[in-house]
N, C-alpha and C positions, 0 to 999 in steps of 0.2 A: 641863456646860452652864453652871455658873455662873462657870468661867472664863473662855470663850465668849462671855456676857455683859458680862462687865468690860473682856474683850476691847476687843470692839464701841463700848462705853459711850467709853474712853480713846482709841480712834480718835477719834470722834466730838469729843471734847471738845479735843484736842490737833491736830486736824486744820484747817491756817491758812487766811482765810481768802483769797480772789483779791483780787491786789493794786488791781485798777478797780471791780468789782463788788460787793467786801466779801461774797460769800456763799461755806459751807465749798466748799475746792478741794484735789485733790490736787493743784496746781502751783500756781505762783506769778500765775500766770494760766492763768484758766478758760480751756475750750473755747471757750466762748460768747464771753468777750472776745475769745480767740485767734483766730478767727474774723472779728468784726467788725474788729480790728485787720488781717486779712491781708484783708480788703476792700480796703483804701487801699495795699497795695504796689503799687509799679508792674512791669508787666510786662517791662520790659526797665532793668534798672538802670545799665546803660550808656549811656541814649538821651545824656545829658549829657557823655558819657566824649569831649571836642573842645575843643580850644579851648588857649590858655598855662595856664588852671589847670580841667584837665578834674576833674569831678563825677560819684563815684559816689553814688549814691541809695537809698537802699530802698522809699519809699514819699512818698504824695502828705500833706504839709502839711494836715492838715482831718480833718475829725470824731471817729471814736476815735482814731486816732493823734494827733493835736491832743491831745485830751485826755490822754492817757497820758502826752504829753509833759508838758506840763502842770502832772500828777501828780507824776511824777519831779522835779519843779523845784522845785515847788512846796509840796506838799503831804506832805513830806518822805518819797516812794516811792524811797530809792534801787535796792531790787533791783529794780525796773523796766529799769533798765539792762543788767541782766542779760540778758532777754531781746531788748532791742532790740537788742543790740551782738554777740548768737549770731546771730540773723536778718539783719544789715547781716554779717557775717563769713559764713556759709551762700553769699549773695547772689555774694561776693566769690570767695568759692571753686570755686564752681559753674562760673565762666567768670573767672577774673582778666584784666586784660586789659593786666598786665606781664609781661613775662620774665622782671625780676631779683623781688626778694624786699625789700620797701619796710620804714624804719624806721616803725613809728604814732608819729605827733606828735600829741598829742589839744591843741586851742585852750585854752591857759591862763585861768584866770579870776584878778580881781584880789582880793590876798590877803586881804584886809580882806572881799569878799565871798562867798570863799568859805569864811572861818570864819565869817559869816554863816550859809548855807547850808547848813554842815558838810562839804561834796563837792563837785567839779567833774563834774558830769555828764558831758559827753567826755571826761573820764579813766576815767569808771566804763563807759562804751561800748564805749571801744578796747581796756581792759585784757580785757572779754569777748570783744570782738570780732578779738583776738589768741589767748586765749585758742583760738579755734574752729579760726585760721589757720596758729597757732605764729608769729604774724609778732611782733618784738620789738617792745617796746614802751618808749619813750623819753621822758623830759624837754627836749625841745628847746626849748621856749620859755618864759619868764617875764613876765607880763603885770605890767609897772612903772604903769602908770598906771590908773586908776579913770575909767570911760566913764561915759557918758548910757546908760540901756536905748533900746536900735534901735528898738523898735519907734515908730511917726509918723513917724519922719524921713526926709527926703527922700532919696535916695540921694546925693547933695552931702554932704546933712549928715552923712551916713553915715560916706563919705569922712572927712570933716573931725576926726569924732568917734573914728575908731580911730587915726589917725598917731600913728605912734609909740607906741603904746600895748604895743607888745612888744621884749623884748631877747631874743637869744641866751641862752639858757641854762649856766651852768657847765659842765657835763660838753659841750655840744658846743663850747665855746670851748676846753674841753681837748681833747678826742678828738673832729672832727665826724667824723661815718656816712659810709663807703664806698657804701654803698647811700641809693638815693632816699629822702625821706618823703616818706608820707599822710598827706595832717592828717585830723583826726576832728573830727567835732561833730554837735552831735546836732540845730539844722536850718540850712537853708542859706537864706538868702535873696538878697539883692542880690549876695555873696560880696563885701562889702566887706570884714569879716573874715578872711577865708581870704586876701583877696587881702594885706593888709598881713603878715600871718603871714608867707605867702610872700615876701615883699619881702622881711624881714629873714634867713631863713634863705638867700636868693638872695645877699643882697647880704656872706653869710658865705665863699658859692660852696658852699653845700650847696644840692644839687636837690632839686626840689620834682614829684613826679609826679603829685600832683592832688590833693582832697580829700575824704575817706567821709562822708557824714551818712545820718542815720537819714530824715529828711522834708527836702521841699524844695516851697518855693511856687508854683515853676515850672511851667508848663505845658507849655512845648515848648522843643527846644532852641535 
């Protein structure tokens, strides 16, 4: 019995706690977040899947997802990423909606901010969200320049504020991919981002077949 108890006791005390909620969990996120977080996925992650640079999605931009995101940015949750980047990879799997088999290019962050930060969030997304897929996962791009944060800015100034802010990466200036890439990020909004990404790896003549985020602000396509 009194093993039993110590047992119990060393669960208890060892047992982490939910990475949103902070109360004890056996996972990294509770039921109860896990929940309110699949409140905000969206029912058809393809509705966006059209267009020169089509958009897969997981879920809608706002409340717990908001926040979790948020967290992981901010608030220094990286294994948060972990589950947002199985769930966006699940999503993908379920109904992919290419033929061939995509390299993940996760959007670069610039260097300086992210030994800030310690981690690039969309590298910690894709590399899970590969993980789920087996899809490989690449260094294609290097963010040479240091932005404004997006957020206020007009979509102009959007524009204005990403050019040129990315180079081809080493290994694909030696060896680019036979197969498409996905870029990854973890949300999408104006897709001013995605779209200069794209530019430069277009303008390498490596395609680009759309790009995965976890939330997006969008509301219809």
């Amino acid at each position: 019995m009194m093993r039993s108890l110590l047992r119990s006791f060393s669960n208890l005390i060892l047992q982490p706690n939910c990475l949103l909620c902070d109360r004890a969990a056996r996972e990294p996120i509770c039921p109860a977040c896990q929940r309110r977080l699949q409140h905000y996925q969206r029912p058809d992650p393809a509705a966006f899947w059209q267009g020169d640079l089509p958009l897969w999605v997981w879920g809608h931009y706002a409340g717990a997802l908001k926040q979790a995101i948020a967290r992981l940015k901010y608030d220094n949750k990286p294994e948060l990423a972990r589950s947002l980047g199985f769930w966006l990879g699940a999503s993908w799997q379920s109904s992919p909606p290419l033929s061939s088999r995509p390299v993940l290019v996760p959007i670069p962050m610039h260097a300086t901010k992210q030994q800030q930060r310690g981690f690039n969030q969309a590298e910690l997304i894709a590399r899970s969200f590969g993980h789920y897929t087996r899809l490989r996962l690449a260094t294609g791009l290097v963010r040479v320049r240091a932005t404004e944060a997006m957020f206020g800015l007009s979509p102009a100034a959007r524009d204005r504020n990403i050019t040129d802010a990315f180079q081809l990466a080493a290994d694909f200036q030696r060896r680019p991919p036979r197969q498409p890439v996905l870029l990854v990020d973890d949300i999408y909004t104006t897709g001013a981002t995605a779209r200069e990404a794209a530019r430069v790896l277009a303008a390498a003549q490596i395609p680009v077949a759309g790009i995965a985020a976890i939330a997006t602000t969008r509301e219809r396509p």
